[in-house]
C-alpha positions, 0 to 999 in steps of 0.5 A, spaced: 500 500 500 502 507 498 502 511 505 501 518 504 504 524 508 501 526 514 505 531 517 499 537 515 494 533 520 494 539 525 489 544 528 490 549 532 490 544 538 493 538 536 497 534 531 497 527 529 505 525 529 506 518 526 509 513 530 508 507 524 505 505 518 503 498 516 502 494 511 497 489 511 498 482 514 492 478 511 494 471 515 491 475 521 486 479 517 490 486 520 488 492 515 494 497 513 494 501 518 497 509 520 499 509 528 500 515 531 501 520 538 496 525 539 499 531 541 499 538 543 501 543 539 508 544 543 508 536 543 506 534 550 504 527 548 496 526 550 493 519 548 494 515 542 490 513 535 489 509 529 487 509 522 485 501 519 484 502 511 479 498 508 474 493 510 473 487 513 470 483 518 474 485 524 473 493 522 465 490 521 466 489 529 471 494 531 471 500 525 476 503 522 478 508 527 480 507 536 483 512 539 485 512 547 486 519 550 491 519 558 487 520 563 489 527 565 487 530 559 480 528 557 475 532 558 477 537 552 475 533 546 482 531 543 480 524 540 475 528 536 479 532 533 484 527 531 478 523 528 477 529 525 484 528 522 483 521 520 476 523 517 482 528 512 487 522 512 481 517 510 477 521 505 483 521 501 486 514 501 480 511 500 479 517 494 485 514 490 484 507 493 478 507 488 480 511 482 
């Protein structure tokens, strides 16, 4: 699979920092996948997330997108900024999948 860059996915409050892209390991059913940190602006670290490419039963179950944010940060609403970032990050994977 073709990864995309993905140092733009910011806003003025968080960024996505990449931690791994991985292919696809079709003997365990895994999708590629995007895996990164959730930051603030200045780089505090504040959870975790990640984005599976594709369908198939486990994302049937579990979606395409999970999230985790630390506990001294809840409360601001980071994980839906950054699915928001993942919906940018998605639209256009899935748009040139498809072409």
């Amino acid at each position: 699979m073709i990864f995309y860059n993905t140092d733009n996915l910011k806003d003025n409050e968080i960024l996505l920092r990449i931690v791994k892209a991985a292919d696809a390991q079709p003997e365990k059913r895994w999708l590629p996948a995007y895996y990164f940190d959730i930051c603030l602006l200045d780089g505090t670290k504040v959870g975790t997330c990640d984005l599976r490419i594709g369908h198939n039963d486990k994302t049937y179950i579990g979606g395409n997108i999970g999230y985790e944010i630390d506990e001294q940060y809840r409360g601001h609403n980071y994980a839906a900024k950054a699915c928001f970032l993942l919906f940018l990050l998605a639209k256009n994977t899935v748009w040139n999948i498809y072409l």
